[in-house]
N, C-alpha and C positions, 0 to 999 in steps of 0.2 A: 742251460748252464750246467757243469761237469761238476760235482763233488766229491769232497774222500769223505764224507760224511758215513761214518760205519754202516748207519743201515743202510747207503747205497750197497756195499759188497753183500750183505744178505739179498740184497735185490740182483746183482747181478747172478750170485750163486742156485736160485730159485728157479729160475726156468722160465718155458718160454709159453709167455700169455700174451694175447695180442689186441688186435682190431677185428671185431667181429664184424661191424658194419659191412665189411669188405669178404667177410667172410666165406660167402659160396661160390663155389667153382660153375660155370656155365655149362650147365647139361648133365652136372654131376649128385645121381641122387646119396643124400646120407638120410635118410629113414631106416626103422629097423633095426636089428641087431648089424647091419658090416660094416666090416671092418675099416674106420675112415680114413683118409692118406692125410696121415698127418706130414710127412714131409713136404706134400703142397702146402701146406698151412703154417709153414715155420717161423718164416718170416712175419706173417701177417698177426702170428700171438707172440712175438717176440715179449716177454716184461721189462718194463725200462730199467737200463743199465743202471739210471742213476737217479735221483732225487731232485727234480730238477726246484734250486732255489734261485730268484731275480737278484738282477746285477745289484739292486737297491736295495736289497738285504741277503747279504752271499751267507752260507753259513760258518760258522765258528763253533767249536766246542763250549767255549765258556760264554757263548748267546742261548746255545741252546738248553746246558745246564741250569744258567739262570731262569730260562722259559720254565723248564721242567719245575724248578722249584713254584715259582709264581702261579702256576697251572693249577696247584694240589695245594695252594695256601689259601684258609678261611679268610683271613686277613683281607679278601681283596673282596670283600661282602659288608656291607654295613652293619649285618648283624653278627659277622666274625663268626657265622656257623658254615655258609655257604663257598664253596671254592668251582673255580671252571670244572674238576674233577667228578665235582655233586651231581651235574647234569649228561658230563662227559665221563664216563667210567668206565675207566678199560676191562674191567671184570665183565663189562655189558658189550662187548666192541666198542665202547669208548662212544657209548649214548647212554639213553635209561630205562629202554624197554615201558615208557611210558605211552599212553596215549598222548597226552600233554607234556611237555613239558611244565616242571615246577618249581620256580623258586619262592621268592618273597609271597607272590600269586601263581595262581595256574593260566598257564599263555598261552596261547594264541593256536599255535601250531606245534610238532611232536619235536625233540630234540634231535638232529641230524646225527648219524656217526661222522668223527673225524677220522676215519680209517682212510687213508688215502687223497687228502684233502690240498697236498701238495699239488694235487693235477687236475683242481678245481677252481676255473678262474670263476668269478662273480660266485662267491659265497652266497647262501642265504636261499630259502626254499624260492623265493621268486626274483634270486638273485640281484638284491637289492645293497650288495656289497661292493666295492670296485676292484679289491683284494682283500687277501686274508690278514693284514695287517691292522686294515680297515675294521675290522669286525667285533677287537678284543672290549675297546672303549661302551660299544652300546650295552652288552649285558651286565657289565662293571658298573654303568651310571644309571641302570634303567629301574624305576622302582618296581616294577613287577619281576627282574629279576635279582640282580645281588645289589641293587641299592646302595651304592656307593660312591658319591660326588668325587670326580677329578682331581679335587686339591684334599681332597680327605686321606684318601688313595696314599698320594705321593707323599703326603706328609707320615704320612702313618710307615709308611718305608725309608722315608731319607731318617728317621729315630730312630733306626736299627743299624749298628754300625754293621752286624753280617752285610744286611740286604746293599749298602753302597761297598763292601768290598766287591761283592758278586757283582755290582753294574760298571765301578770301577776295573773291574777283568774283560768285562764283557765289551765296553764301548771306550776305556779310559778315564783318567780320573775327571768329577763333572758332575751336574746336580743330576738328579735324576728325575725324569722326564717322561712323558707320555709317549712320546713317540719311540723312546726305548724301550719300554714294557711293552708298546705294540710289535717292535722288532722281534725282540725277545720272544713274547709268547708264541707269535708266527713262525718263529724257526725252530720253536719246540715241538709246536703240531705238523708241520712240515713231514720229522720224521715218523707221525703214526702211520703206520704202513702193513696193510694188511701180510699173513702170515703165507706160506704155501697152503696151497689145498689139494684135497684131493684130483678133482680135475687139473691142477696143473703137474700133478704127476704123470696123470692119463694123458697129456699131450706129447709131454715129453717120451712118452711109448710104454709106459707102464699099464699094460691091458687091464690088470688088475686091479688097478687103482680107482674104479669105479665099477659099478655090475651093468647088464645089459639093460634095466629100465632108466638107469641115467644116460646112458648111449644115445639111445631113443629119443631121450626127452632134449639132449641138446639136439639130435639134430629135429624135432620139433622147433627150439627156443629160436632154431635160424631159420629157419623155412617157412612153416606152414603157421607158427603162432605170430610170427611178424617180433619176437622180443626183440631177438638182435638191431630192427631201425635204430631205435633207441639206448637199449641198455649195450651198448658197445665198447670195444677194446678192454684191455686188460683190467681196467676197475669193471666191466659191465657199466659203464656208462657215459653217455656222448657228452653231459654237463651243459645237455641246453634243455631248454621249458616246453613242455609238450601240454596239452588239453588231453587227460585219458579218459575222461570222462566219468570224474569223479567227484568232483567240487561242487560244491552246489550255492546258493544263495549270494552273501555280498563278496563270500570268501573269492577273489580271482584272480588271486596271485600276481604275475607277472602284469595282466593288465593293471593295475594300480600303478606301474611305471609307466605303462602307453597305454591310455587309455583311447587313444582312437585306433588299437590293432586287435584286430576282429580276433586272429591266430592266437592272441598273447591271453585271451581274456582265460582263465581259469588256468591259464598254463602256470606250471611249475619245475623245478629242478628234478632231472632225472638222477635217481638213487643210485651211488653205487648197491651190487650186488652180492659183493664181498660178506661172507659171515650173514648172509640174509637170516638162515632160519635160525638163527640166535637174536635177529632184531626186531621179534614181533613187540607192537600191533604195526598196522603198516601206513602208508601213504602220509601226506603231508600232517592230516588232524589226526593219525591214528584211528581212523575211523574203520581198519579192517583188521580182525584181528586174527589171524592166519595164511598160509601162502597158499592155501587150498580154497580162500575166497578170494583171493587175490587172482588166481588163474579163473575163478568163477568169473570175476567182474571182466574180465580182458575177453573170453567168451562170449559172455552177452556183448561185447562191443561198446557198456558204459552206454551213457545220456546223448544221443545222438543232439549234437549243437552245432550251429556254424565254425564254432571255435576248435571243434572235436581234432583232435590230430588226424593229416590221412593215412594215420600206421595203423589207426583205430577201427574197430570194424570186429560183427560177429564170425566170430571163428568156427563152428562148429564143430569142438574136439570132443571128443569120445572121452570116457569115463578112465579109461585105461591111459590114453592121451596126458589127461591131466595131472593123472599119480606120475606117469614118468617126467612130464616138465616138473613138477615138486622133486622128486627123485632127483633130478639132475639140479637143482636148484639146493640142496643139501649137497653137493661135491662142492659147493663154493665156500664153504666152512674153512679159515685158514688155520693151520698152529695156532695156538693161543701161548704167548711170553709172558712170563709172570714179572707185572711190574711193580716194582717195591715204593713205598715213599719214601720221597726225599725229606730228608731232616731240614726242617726249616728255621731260618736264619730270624734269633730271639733276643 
């Protein structure tokens, strides 16, 4: 679906990022420092023109205003300290740089960025979401993280005559409801969207715009390391569950939805890539804490398991190898927008 949603025209004015899955040309080497034909590749990193929002929640200005507000209010915490903001913070790429995530307890699994999360169907590291609408309710009720009953919630917002003008704009006049705050806050995360980066200036033909060990190291990230299976298209990522062979014990993500699929057992949501080396520590528990052990573990090829992805597998890269996939993995860095808080309705 088409939007005039502003940060679509930043998305269209940005340039062109694509599908790397599809990415190599048949016969065509890009190792090394030369010089790659990005005019064959134009199409294939094109950046989506627009934001794509479902027919069943289209976007609106004053949906998403109110999202934004709801987003960054304590209020929607049982202990009125904690807001979606606490764990999602855009200062961080819009996660926490934690190993765990922490609210009321420390949880399960690390906090996800929402940078780009409009083009992520089934939310959730072992996508246990059905959409993003779906998603706002369980950290709002859940006592490990902002502890906050359903009818608490609402009541504690229909007492502020702001918060019902704002839904009254938003959806028309009318009680206000769960399933509007879930509208709501999903058309406000809708627009996080990652910035320009360097590499998307270098596609667009700015030689410049990156040095010759990021060169290299993408065309490593598509060839010889095998990233591109998975981390593809313009976020850097396909948005399905892969086994990298990393998870260990009862932790198996994906499997805990199927548990008779051999493929799904340890698998998880594949990360965008967007703003990586700003989102250390890494993987689902945070259990790796730099991108330098990150390409270590992909090297060794991980826990060889029946479940293992077949993208998975020892690489054997060179010392030198590995500094330029890092290298090229810092050109994914976007603008960072400074974003203010909203004055919230008292």
């Amino acid at each position: 679906m088409r939007s005039s949603h502003p940060a679509a025209k930043a998305l269209r004015a940005s340039g062109l990022v694509g599908a790397l899955a599809v990415l190599l040309c048949a016969g065509a080497s890009i190792s090394g420092e030369a010089r790659l034909d990005r005019a064959a590749w134009k199409d294939k990193f094109q950046r989506p023109a627009e934001i794509p929002f479902p027919a069943n929640n289209p976007y609106s200005e004053a949906k998403s205003r109110l999202g934004r507000i709801l987003f960054f209010d304590p209020m929607l915490s049982g202990s009125q300290v904690l807001s979606c903001a606490t764990c999602h913070n855009p200062g961080l790429s819009w996660q926490d740089n934690r190993p765990r995530g922490v609210g009321e307890k420390t949880m399960a699994t690390r906090t996800p960025t929402l940078l780009n999360v409009a083009w992520v169907p089934k939310p959730g590291w072992p996508g246990h979401f059905r959409d993003l609408e779906a998603v706002a309710f369980t950290p709002i009720t859940s006592p490990v993280i902002m502890n906050l009953p359903e009818a608490a919630l609402i009541e504690r917002l229909s007492a502020i005559p702001g918060y019902v003008s704002f839904f009254d704009a938003a959806f028309g006049e009318g009680s206000i409801t769960r399933r509007k705050i879930e509208l709501a806050l999903a058309t406000f995360e809708r627009s996080i969207v990652s910035g320009e980066a360097p590499f998307d200036r270098w596609i667009k033909g700015d030689e410049a715009a990156i040095g010759a060990p990021a060169k290299r190291g993408f065309g490593l990230f598509v060839d010889k390391a095998h990233c591109a299976s998975c981390h593809s298209g313009w976020s850097f990522s396909d948005a399905s569950f892969h086994d990298i062979g990393s998870a260990k014990n009862d932790d198996i993500g994906r499997g805990k939805l199927f548990p008779t699929s051999v493929s799904l057992r340890y698998a998880f949501k594949t990360p965008t890539l967007r703003d990586v080396a700003r989102r250390p520590p890494y993987m689902h528990d945070g259990s790796i804490a730099t991108l330098e052990a990150v390409i270590e573990l992909y090297d060794r090829g991980g826990i060889e398991r029946p479940s293992r992805s077949e993208f998975i597998s020892p690489l054997g890269l060179s010392a030198e190898e590995k500094a330029d996939l890092v290298a090229f993995l810092r050109t994914l860095n976007g603008a960072s927008d400074s974003v203010s808080l909203p004055e919230l309705p008292r």
